[in-house]
Steps between C-alpha positions, in 0.01 A plus 500: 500500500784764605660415150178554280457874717869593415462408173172677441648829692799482321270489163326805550549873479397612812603415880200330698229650690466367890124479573463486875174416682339517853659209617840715558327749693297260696861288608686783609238715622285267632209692330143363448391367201225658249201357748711578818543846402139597448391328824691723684303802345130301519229703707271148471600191497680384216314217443221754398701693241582170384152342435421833381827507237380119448164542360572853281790322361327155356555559156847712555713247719813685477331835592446353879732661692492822288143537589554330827748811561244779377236396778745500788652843347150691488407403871863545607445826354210645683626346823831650443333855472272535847724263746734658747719210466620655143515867651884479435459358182259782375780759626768298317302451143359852502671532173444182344150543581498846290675308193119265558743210597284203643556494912509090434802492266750772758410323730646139372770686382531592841487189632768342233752820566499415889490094475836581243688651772697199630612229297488157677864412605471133389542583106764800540762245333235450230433905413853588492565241214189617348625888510811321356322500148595747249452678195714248325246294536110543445408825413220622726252335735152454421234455791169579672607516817381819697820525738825671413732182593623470148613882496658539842673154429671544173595732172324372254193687371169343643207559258145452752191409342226483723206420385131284451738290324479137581634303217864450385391598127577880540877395612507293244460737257762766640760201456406464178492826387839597722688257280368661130839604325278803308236721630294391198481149613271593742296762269132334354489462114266793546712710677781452295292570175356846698879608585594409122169695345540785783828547642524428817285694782572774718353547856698714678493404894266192499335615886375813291368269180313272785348787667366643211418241250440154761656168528405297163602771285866558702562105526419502127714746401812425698598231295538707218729749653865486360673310805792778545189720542357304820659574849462201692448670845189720379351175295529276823353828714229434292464186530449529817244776523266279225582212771365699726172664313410168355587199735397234320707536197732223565195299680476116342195394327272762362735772566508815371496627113768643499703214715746340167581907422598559827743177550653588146582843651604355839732310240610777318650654837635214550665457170639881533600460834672196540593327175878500384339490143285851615877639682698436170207656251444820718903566490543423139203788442656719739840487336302573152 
């Protein structure tokens, strides 16, 4: 097995992506799991949410704990804003709270900040081989995870996508598309005949284009941008914001419409930011 992975790394043009789940955080923070974590933040019993999750999710299976997460948040919510026992909190969010950031989500980020203070002793040996790991060898991390481990434990830039994602076919696709030797590769036949008819498009900053003309027509058009023309930072802060207006675009099953445009874009940062193939065609335009 260790021979056919050299020989396929050796094979391709760019260094491998790390994808790291919640089972680091969970050994060497001793964190809860996805159902531990919302029990601590249940106003009823969690076997109520649960049922409740259960029977609104019948024909959605992989939407359980996403929905299952919505219920606790909107009761956590009201609770959160009349108890004394958040008081503190309320002083502390004041902010967040202006920015209409829900009281439910600070409040496990909270939680995750403080349980990520202390690192269990047992597994230092373990983390400092792990910090060991460099640039030489993968090129970034990929994960979901909510706590900032990965960034306070080594160099390498840490790409966090969290999301209603609960399949591995979105991560799938960024190693995919991370390993295209030419932008184009990862352009539609329709694209590519727009760019050739057209030229390709300009937006300008792509936060302004998505608050003036919406999501489908800024995920549709990004693809045709020139790639020199696309800064990865402002495509991946907007990636973020339509995360954030539109949950359910990486949610499995029905989805959202606009779901495939979005992973193709979460590709294209990827592609940009991380491929040696992207590195060596943005300094060959820059020396032209």
């Amino acid at each position: 097995m260790k021979k056919e992975i050299a020989k396929l790394l050796a094979g391709s043009s760019a260094l491998p992506v790390l994808f790291i789940g919640s089972g680091l955080t969970r050994r060497y923070f001793d964190l809860p799991n996805w159902e531990g974590l919302l029990r601590k933040f249940c106003v009823k019993p969690f076997e109520y949410y649960y049922g409740k999750a259960e029977r609104a999710c019948r024909d959605q299976v992989d939407m359980l704990y996403p929905t299952l997460a919505d219920y606790i948040e909107e009761d956590f919510n009201e609770v959160w804003y009349t108890d004394n026992n958040y008081k503190q909190s309320r002083e502390l969010h004041k902010e967040d709270l202006k920015q209409k950031i829900s009281p439910f989500k600070f409040c496990i980020a909270d939680f995750i900040r403080d349980s990520s203070a202390n690192i269990q002793e047992m597994y230092a040996e373990e983390i400092s081989k792990f910090k060991a790991i460099g640039s030489k060898n993968i090129s970034c991390i990929i994960t979901t995870n909510y706590d900032t481990f990965l960034e306070n434990s080594c160099t390498l830039p840490v790409c966090r996508f969290v999301s209603r994602c609960q399949s591995k076919d979105c991560i799938n696709d960024k190693v995919k598309f991370s390993l295209k030797e030419r932008f184009e590769e990862i352009l539609s036949w329709g694209e590519k005949k727009c760019i050739k008819d057209n030229g390709n498009f300009k937006m300008g900053n792509i936060m302004d284009y998505y608050n003036t003309h919406g999501l489908s027509q800024t995920l549709s058009k990004i693809p045709l941008i020139a790639p020199e023309d696309i800064e990865p930072d402002s495509l991946v802060q907007f990636l973020n914001k339509a995360l954030e207006d539109y949950p359910d675009l990486l949610a499995v099953g029905k989805g959202h419409q606009s779901r495939s445009q979005f992973k193709k874009c979460i590709s294209i940062w990827d592609w940009l930011k991380y491929s040696n193939a992207a590195k060596n065609q943005m300094n060959i335009l820059k020396e032209n």
